[in-house]
N, C-alpha and C positions, 0 to 999 in steps of 0.2 A: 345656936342659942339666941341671936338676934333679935330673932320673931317669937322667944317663948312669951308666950301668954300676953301677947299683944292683940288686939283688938280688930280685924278686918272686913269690912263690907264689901261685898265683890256683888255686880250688878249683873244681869243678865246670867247667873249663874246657874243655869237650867241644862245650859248644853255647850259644845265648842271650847273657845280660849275660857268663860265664866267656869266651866265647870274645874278645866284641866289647872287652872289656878287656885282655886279654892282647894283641892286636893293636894296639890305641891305646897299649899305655904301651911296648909292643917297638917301637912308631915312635918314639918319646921318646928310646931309647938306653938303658932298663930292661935285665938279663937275666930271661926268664920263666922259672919253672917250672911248667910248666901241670899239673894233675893230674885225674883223674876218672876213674870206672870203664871206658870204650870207649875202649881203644887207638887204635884205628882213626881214630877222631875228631882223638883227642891229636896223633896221627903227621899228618894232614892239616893240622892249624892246625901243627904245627911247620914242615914245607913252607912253608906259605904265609907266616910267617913271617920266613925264614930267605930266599926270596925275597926278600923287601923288606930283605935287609940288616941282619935282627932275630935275636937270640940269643935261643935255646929249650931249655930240660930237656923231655923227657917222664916222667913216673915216674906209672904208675898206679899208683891209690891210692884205696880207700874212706873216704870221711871217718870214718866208726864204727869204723876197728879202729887202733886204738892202735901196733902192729905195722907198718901201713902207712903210717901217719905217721911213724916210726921210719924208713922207710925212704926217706923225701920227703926229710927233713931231710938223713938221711945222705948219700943221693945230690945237694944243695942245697950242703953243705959238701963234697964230691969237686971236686965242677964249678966252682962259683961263690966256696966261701969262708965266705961268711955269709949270712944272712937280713937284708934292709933291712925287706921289707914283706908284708904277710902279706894277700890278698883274699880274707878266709871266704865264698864266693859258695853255693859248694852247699848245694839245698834242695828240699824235696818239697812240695808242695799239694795234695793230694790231699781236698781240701773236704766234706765229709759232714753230712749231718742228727745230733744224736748220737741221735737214738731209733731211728738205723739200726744202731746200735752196729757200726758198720766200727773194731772195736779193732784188728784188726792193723795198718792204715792209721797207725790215733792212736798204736802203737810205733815207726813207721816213722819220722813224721814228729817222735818227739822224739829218736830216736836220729840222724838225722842234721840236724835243724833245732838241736837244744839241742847232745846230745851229743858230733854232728861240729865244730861251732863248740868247742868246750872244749877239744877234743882238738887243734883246730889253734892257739888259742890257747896250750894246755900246750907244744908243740911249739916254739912259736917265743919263748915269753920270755926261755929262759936265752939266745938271743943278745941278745936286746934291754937285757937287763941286763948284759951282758959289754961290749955298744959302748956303754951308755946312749946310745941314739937307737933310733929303731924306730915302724913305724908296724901297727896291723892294723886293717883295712877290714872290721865285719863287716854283711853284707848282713842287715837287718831287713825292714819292708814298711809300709805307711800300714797293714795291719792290725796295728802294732805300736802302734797310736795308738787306733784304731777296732775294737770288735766289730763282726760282720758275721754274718745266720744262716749256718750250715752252715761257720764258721770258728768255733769254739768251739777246737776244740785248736791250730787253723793259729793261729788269733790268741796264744794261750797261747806259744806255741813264738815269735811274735816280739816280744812283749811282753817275754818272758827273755831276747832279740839283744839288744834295747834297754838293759834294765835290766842286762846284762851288758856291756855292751860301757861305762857310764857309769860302775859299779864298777869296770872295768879302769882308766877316766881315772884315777879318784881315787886307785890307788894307785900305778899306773904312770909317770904322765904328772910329777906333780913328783918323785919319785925316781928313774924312767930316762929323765928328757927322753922317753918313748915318748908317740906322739899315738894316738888312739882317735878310730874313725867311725863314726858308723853310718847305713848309707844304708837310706833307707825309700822304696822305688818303689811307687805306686800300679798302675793295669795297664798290663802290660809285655807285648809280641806276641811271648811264647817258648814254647816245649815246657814249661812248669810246669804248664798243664790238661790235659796229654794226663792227668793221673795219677788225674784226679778217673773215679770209677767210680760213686758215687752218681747216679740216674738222677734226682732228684729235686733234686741239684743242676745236673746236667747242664740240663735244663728252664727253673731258676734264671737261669743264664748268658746265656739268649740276650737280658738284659734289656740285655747289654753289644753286642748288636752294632753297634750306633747311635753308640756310642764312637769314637775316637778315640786310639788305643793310644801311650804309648809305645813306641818303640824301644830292642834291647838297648845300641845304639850312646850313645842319649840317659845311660842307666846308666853306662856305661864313661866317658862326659866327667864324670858328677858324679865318678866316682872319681879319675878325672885332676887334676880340680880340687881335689882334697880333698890328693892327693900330693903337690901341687906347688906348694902356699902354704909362705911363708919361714918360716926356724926357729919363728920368735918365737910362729907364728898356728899354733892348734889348730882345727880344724873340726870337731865334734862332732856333729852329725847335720845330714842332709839328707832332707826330704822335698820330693818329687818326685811330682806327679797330671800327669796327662792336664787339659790345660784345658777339658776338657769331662767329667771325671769329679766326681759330688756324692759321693759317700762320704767 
């Protein structure tokens, strides 16, 4: 009963940990609003959803334009009211040697790895501060902890979820009752390497097939867990590997 008729934006919710969250907390008795660039995607998790009895927004929406967060929000308070909780999920991996210098890649990944997280943070704090209470989930990685080769900017980009998301506690957390999380998944069995086009990390990768992945589902219960502890308890990061991953 935690999450009934609580109010949640989850980003990237198209495919992977976005979507497997949005499913788990819309069983909970959450209202979603799912966001990410493929409609198509959006409109089927809303179905399937709304099947089980679960309230969904659809509002595409690019994390990097400021415009389209404007529009999240707006359409968020049409529908539902308010913003309770806020899942920064969307992110790019696109993995690279840097002496390959894939720069357009290393823009990609901080406009919506750094950039999109700020802009959904900027988006949801005046409600956070109008209800004081409020929670944002933002999706880090164990490379927010670990360099890694051919993560040089990937890691960059979650090292700033991390160290952003601890700066938001301190100022947030005792002056709007808001809690701050931040989840850091080791390797997770989603669409994030489709992105990697370095052939050199391609090659890299295959040292993981022996692995033992998590699931985007395993993601979605840390998040659950993190929403649904009592007032008083703040859960500030969670790191999560594969028990068979050494990095």
């Amino acid at each position: 009963m935690k999450l009934k008729n609580k109010t949640i934006i989850v980003t990237g919710a198209s495919s992977g940990i976005g979507e497997a969250t949005a499913k788990t907390l819309a069983k909970a008795g959450a209202n979603l609003v799912i966001t990410a660039r493929r409609t198509d995607r959006l409109n089927e998790l809303k179905a399937s959803i709304e099947k089980d009895g679960g309230r969904a927004l659809v509002v595409t929406a690019d994390v990097t334009s400021k415009k389209d967060w404007k529009k999240v929000i707006d359409e968020t308070h049409k529908t539902f009211g308010k913003v309770d909780s806020l899942v920064n999920n969307a992110g790019l991996m696109p993995l690279s040697f840097v002496e390959n210098l894939k720069t357009d890649e290393w823009d990609k990944m901080v406009d919506v790895n750094i950039k999109g997280v700020l802009n959904g943070v900027a988006s949801v704090i005046p409600d956070m501060k109008e209800n004081k209470s409020g929670h944002i989930i933002n999706i880090s990685s164990v490379a927010g902890r670990k360099i890694m080769p051919a993560g040089a900017v990937y890691c960059a980009t979650k090292y700033a979820v991390r160290a952003l998301s601890e700066g938001i506690r301190l100022e947030m957390g005792p002056k709007y009752n808001t809690k701050v999380t931040a989840i850091e998944p080791g390797f997770v069995d989603t669409e994030l390497t489709n992105t990697i086009t370095d052939e050199d990390v391609q090659e890299m990768m295959s040292q993981f097939e022996d692995l033992t992945p998590l699931q985007a589902q395993d993601i979605a219960d840390s998040i659950y867990y993190a929403l649904t502890q009592p007032e008083h308890s703040s859960v500030n990061e969670i790191l999560i590997r594969p028990t068979n991953q050494d990095l």
